[in-house]
mmCIF file as gemmi writes it, N, C-alpha and C atoms, coordinates in Angstrom:
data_model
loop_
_atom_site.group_PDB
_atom_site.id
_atom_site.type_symbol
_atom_site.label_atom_id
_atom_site.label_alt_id
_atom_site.label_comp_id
_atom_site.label_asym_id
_atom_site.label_entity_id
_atom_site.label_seq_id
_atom_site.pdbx_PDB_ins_code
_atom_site.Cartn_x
_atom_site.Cartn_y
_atom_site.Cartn_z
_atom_site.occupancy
_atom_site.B_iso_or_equiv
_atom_site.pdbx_formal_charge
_atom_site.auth_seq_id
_atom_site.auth_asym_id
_atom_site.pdbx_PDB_model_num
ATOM 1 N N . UNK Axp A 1 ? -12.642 43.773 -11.661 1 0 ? 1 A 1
ATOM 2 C CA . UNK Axp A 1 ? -11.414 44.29 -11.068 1 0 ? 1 A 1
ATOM 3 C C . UNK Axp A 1 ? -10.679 45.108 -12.131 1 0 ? 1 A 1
ATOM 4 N N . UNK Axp A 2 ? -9.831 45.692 -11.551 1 0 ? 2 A 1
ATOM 5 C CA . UNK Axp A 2 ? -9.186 46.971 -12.668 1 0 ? 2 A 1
ATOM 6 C C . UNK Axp A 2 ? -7.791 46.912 -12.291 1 0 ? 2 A 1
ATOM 7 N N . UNK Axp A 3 ? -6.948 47.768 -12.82 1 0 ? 3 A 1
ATOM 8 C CA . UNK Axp A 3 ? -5.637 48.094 -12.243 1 0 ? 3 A 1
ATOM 9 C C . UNK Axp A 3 ? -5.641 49.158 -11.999 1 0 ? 3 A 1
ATOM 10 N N . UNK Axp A 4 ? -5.301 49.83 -11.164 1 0 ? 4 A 1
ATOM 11 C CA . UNK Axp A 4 ? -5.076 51.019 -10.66 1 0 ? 4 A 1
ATOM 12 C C . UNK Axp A 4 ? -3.448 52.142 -10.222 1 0 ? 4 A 1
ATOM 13 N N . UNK Axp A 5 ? -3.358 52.867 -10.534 1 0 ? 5 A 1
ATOM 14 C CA . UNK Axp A 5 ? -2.342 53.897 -10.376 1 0 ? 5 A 1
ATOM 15 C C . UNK Axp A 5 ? -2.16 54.87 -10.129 1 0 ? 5 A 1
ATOM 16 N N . UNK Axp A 6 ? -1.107 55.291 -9.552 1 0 ? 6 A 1
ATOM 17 C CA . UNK Axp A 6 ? -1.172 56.906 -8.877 1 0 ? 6 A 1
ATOM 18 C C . UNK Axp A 6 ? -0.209 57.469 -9.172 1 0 ? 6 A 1
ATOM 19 N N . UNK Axp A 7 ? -0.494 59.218 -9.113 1 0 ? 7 A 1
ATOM 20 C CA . UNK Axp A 7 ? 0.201 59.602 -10.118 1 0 ? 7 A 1
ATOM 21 C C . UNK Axp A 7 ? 1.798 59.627 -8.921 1 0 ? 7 A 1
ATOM 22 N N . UNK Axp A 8 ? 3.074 59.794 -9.457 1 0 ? 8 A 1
ATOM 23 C CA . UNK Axp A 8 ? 3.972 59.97 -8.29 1 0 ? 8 A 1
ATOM 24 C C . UNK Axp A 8 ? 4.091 61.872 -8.366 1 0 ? 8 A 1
ATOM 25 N N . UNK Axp A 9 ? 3.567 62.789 -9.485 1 0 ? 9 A 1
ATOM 26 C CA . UNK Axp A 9 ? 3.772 63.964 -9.165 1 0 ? 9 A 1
ATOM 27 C C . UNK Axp A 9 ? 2.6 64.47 -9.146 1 0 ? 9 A 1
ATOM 28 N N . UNK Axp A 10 ? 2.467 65.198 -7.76 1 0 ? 10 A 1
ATOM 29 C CA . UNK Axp A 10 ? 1.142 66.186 -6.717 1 0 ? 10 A 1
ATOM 30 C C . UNK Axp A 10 ? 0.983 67.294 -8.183 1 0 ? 10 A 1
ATOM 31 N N . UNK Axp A 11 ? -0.567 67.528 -7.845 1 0 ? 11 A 1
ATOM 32 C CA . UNK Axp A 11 ? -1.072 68.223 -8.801 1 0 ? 11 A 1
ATOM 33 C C . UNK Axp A 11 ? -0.715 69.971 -7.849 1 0 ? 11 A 1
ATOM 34 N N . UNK Axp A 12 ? -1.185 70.921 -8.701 1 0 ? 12 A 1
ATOM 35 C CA . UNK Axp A 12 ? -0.819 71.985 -8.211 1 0 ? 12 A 1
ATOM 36 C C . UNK Axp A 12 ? -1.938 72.126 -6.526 1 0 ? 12 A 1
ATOM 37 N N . UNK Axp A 13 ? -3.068 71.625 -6.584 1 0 ? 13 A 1
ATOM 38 C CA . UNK Axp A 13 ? -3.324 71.292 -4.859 1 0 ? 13 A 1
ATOM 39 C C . UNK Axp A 13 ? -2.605 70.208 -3.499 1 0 ? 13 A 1
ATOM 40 N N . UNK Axp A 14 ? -1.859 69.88 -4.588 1 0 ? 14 A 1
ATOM 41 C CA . UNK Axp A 14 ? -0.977 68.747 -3.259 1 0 ? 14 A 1
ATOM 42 C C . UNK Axp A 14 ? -1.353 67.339 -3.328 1 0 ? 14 A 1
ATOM 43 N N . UNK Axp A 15 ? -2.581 67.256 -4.243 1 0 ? 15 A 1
ATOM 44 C CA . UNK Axp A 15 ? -3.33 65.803 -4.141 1 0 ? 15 A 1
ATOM 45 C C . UNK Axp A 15 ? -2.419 64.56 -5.338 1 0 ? 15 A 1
ATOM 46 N N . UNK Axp A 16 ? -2.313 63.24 -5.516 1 0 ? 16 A 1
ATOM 47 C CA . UNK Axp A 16 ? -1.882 62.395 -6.188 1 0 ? 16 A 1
ATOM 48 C C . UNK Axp A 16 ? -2.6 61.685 -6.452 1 0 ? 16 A 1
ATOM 49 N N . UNK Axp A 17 ? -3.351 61.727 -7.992 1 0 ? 17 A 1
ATOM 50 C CA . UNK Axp A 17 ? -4.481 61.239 -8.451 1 0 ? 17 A 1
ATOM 51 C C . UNK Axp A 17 ? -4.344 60.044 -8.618 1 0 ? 17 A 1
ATOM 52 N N . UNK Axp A 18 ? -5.341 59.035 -8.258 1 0 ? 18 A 1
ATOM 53 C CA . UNK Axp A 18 ? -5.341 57.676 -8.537 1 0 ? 18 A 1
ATOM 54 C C . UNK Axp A 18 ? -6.613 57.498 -9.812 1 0 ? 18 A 1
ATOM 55 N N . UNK Axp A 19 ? -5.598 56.629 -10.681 1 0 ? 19 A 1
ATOM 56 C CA . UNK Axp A 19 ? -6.526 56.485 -12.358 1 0 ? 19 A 1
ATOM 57 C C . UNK Axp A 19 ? -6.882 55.037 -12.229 1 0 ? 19 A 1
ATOM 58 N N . UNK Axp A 20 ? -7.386 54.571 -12.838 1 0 ? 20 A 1
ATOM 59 C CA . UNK Axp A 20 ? -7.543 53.175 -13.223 1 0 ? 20 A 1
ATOM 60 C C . UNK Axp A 20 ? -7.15 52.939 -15.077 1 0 ? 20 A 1
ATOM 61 N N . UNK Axp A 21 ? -6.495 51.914 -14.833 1 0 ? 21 A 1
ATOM 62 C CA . UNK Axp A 21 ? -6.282 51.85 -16.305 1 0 ? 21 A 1
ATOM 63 C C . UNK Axp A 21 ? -6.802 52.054 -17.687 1 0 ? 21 A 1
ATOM 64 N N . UNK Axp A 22 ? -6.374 52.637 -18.398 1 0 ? 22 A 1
ATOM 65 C CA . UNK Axp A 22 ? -6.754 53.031 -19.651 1 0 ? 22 A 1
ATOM 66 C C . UNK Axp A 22 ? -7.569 54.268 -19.445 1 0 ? 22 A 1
ATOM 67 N N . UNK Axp A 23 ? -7.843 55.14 -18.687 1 0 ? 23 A 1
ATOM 68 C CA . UNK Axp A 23 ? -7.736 56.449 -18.697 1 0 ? 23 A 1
ATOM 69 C C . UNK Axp A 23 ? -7.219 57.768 -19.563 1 0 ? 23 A 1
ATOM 70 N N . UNK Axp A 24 ? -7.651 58.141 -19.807 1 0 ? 24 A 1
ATOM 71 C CA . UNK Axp A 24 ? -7.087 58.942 -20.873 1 0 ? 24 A 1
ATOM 72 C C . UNK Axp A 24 ? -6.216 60 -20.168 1 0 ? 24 A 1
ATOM 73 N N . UNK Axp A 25 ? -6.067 60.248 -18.834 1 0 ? 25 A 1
ATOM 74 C CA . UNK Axp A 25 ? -5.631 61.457 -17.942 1 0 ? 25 A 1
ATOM 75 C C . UNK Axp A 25 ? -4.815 60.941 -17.372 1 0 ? 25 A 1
ATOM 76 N N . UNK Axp A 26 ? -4.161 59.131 -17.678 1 0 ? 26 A 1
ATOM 77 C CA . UNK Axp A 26 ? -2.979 58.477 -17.157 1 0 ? 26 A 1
ATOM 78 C C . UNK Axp A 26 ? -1.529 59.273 -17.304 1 0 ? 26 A 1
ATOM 79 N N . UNK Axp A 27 ? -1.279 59.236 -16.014 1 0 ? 27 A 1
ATOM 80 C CA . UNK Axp A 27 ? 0.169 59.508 -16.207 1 0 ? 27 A 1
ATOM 81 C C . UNK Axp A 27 ? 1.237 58.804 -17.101 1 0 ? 27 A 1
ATOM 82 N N . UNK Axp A 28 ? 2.667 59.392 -17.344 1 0 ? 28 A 1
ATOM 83 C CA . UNK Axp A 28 ? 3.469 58.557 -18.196 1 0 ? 28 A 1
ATOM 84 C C . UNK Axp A 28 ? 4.047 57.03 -17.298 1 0 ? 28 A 1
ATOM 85 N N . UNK Axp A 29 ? 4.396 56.425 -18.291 1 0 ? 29 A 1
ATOM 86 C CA . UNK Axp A 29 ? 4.999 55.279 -17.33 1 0 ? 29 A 1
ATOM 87 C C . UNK Axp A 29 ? 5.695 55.492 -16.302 1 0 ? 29 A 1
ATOM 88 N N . UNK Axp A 30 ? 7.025 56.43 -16.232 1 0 ? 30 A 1
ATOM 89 C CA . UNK Axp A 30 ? 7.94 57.222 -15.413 1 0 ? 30 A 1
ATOM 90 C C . UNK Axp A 30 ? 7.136 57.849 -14.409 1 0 ? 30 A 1
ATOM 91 N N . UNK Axp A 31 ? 5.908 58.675 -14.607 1 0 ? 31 A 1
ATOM 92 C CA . UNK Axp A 31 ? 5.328 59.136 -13.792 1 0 ? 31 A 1
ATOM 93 C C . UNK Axp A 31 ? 4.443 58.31 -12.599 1 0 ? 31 A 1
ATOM 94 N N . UNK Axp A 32 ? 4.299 57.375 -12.417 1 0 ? 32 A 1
ATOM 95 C CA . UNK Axp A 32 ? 2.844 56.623 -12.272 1 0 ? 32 A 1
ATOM 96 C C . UNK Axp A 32 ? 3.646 55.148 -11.509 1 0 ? 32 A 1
ATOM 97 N N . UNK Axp A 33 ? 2.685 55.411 -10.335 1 0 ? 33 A 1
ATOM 98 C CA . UNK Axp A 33 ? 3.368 53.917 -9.456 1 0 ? 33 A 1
ATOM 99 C C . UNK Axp A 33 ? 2.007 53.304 -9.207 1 0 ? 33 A 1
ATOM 100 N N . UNK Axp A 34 ? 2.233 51.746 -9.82 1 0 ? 34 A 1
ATOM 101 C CA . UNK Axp A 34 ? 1.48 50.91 -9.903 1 0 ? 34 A 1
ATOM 102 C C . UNK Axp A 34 ? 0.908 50.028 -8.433 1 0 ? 34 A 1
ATOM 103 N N . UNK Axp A 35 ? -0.51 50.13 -7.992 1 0 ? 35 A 1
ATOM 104 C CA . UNK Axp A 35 ? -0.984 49.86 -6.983 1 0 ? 35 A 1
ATOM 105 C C . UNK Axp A 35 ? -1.438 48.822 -6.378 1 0 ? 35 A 1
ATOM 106 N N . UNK Axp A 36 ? -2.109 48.131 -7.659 1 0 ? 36 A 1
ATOM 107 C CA . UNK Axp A 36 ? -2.418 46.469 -7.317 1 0 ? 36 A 1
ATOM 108 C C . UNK Axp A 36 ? -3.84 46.508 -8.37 1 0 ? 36 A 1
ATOM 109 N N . UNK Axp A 37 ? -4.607 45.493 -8.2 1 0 ? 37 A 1
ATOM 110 C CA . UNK Axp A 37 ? -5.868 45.276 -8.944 1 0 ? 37 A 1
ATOM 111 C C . UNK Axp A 37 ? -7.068 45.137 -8.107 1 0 ? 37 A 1
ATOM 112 N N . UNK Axp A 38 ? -8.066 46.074 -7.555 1 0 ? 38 A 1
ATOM 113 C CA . UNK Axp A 38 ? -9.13 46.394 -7.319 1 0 ? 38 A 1
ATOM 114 C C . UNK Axp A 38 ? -10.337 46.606 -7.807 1 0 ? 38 A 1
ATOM 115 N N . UNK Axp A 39 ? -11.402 46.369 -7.037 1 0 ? 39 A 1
ATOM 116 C CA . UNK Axp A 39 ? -12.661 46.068 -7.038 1 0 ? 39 A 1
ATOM 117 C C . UNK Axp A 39 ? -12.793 47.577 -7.252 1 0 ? 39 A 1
ATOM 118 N N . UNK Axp A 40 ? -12.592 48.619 -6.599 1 0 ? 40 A 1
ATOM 119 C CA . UNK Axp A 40 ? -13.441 49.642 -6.609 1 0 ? 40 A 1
ATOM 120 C C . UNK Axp A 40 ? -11.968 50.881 -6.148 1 0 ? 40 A 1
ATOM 121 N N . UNK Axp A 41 ? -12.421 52.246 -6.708 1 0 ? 41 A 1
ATOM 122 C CA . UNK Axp A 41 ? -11.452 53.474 -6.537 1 0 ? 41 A 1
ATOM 123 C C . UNK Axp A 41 ? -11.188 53.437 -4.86 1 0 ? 41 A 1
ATOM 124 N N . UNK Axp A 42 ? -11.699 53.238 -4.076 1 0 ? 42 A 1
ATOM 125 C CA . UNK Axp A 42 ? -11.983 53.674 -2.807 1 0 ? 42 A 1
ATOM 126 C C . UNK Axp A 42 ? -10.537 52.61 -2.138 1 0 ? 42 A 1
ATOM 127 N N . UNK Axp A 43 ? -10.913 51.789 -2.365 1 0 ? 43 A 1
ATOM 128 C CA . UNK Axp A 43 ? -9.634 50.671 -2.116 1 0 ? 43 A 1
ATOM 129 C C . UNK Axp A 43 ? -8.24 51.007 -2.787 1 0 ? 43 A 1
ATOM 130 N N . UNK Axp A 44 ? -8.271 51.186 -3.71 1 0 ? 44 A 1
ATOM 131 C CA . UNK Axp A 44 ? -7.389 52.026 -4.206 1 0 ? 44 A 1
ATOM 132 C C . UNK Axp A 44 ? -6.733 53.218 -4.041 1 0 ? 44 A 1
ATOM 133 N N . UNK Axp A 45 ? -7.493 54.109 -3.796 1 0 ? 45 A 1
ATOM 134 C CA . UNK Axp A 45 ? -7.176 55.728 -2.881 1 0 ? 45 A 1
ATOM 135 C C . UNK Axp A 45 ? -6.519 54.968 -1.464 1 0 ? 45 A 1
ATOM 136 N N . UNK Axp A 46 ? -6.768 54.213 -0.922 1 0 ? 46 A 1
ATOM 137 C CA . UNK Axp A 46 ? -6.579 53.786 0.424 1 0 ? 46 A 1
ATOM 138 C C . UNK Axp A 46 ? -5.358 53.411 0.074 1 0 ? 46 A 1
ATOM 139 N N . UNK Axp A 47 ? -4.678 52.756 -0.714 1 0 ? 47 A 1
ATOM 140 C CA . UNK Axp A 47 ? -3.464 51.695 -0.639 1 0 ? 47 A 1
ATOM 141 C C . UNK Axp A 47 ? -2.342 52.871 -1.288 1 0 ? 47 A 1
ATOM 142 N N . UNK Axp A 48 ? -2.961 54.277 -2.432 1 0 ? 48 A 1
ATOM 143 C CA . UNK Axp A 48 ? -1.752 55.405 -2.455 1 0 ? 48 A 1
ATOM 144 C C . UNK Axp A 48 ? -1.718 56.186 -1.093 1 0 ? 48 A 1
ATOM 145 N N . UNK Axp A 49 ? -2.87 56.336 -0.372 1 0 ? 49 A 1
ATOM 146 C CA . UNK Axp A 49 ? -2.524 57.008 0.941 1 0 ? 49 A 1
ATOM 147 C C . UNK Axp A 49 ? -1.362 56.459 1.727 1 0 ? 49 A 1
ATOM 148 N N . UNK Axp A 50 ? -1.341 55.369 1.444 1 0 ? 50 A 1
ATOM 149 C CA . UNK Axp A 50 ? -0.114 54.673 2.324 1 0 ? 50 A 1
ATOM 150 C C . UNK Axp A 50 ? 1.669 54.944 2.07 1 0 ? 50 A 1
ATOM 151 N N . UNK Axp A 51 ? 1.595 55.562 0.68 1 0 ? 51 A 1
ATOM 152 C CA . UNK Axp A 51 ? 2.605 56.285 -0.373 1 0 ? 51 A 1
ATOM 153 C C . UNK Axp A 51 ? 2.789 57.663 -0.223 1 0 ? 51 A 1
ATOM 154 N N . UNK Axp A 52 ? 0.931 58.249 -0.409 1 0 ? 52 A 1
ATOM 155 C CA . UNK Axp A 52 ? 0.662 59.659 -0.471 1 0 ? 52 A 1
ATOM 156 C C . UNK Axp A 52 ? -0.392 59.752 0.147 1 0 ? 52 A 1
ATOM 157 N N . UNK Axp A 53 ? 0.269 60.874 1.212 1 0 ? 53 A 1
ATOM 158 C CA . UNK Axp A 53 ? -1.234 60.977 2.093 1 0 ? 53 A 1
ATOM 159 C C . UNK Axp A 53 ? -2.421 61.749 1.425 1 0 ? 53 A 1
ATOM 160 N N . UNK Axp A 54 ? -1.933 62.31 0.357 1 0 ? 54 A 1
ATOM 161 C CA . UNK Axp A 54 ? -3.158 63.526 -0.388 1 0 ? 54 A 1
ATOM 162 C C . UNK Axp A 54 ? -3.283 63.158 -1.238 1 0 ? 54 A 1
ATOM 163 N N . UNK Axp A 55 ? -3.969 61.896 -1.05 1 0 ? 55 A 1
ATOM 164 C CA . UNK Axp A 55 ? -4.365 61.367 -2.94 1 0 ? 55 A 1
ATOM 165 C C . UNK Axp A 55 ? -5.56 60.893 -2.919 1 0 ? 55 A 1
ATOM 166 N N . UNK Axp A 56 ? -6.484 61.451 -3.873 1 0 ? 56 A 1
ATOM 167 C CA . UNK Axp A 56 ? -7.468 61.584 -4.94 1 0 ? 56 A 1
ATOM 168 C C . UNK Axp A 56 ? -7.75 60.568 -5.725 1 0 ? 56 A 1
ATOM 169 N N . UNK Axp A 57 ? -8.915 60.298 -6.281 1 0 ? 57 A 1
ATOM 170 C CA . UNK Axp A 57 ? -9.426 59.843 -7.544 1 0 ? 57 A 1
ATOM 171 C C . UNK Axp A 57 ? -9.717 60.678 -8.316 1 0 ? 57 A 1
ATOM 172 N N . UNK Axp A 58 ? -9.154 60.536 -9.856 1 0 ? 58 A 1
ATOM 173 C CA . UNK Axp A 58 ? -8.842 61.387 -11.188 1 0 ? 58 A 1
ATOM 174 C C . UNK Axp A 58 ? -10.904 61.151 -10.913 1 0 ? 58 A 1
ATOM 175 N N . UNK Axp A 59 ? -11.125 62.69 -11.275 1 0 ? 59 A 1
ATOM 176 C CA . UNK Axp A 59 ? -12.39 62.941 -11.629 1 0 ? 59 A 1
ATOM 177 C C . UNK Axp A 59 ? -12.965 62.17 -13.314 1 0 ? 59 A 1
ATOM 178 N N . UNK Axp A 60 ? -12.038 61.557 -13.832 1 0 ? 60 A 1
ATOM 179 C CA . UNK Axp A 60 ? -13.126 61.504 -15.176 1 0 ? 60 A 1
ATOM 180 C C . UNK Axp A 60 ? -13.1 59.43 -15.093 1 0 ? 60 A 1
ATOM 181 N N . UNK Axp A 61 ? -11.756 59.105 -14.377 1 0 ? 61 A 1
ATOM 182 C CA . UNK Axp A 61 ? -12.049 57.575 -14.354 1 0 ? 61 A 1
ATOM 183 C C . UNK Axp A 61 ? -12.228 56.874 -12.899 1 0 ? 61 A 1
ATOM 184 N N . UNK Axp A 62 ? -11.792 57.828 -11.925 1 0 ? 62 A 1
ATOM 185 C CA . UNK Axp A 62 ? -12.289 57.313 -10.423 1 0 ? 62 A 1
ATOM 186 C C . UNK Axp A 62 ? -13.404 58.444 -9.705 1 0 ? 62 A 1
ATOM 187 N N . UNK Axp A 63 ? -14 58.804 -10.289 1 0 ? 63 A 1
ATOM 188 C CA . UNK Axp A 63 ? -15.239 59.703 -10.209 1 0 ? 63 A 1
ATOM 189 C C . UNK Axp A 63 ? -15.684 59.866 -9.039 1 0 ? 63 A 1
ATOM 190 N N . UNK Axp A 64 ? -16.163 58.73 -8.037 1 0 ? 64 A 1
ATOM 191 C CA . UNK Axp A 64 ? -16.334 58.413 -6.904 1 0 ? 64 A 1
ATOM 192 C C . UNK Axp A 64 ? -15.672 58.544 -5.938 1 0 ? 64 A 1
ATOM 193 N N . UNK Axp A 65 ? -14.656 58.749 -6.344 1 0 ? 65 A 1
ATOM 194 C CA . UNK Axp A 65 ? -13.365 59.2 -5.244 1 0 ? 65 A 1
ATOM 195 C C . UNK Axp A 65 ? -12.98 60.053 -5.544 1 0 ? 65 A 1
ATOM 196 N N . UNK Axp A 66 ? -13.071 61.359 -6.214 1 0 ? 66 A 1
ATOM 197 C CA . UNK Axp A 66 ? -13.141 62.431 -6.67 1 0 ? 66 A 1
ATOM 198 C C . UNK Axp A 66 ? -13.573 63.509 -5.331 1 0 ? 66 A 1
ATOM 199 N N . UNK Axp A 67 ? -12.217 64.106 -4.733 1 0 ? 67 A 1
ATOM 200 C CA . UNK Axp A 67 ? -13.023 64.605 -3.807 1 0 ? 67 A 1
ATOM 201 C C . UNK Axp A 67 ? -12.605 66.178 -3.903 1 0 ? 67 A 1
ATOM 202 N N . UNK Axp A 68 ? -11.589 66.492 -4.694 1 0 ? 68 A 1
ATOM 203 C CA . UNK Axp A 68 ? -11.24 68.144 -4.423 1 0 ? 68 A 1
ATOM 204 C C . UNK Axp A 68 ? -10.394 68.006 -5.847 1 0 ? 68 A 1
């Protein structure tokens, strides 16, 4: 299990990347609303959709959910 987070500011496509902790592409503390602790990115993307409907997995630590 991991912790997971999303960013609270949309990238220049509209999307709100969800990281998993210790990421190097983590947002600042201020930036970044904390999601819960998950098994996998996919569960995670699901629970910021509920926040942000256009949110992503950060391509270098949720890879798999990496979709645009």
């Amino acid at each position: 299990m991991a912790y997971y987070y999303v960013n609270k500011n949309a990238q220049a496509n509209g999307d709100h990347e969800v990281h998993k902790s210790g990421c190097s592409y983590m947002p600042e503390q201020e930036n970044r609303l904390y999601l819960g602790d998950f098994t996998n990115c996919k569960d995670a993307v699901k629970e910021a959709k509920k926040t942000y409907s256009k949110s992503n997995g950060c391509y270098y630590c949720a890879t798999e959910c990496h979709t645009s």
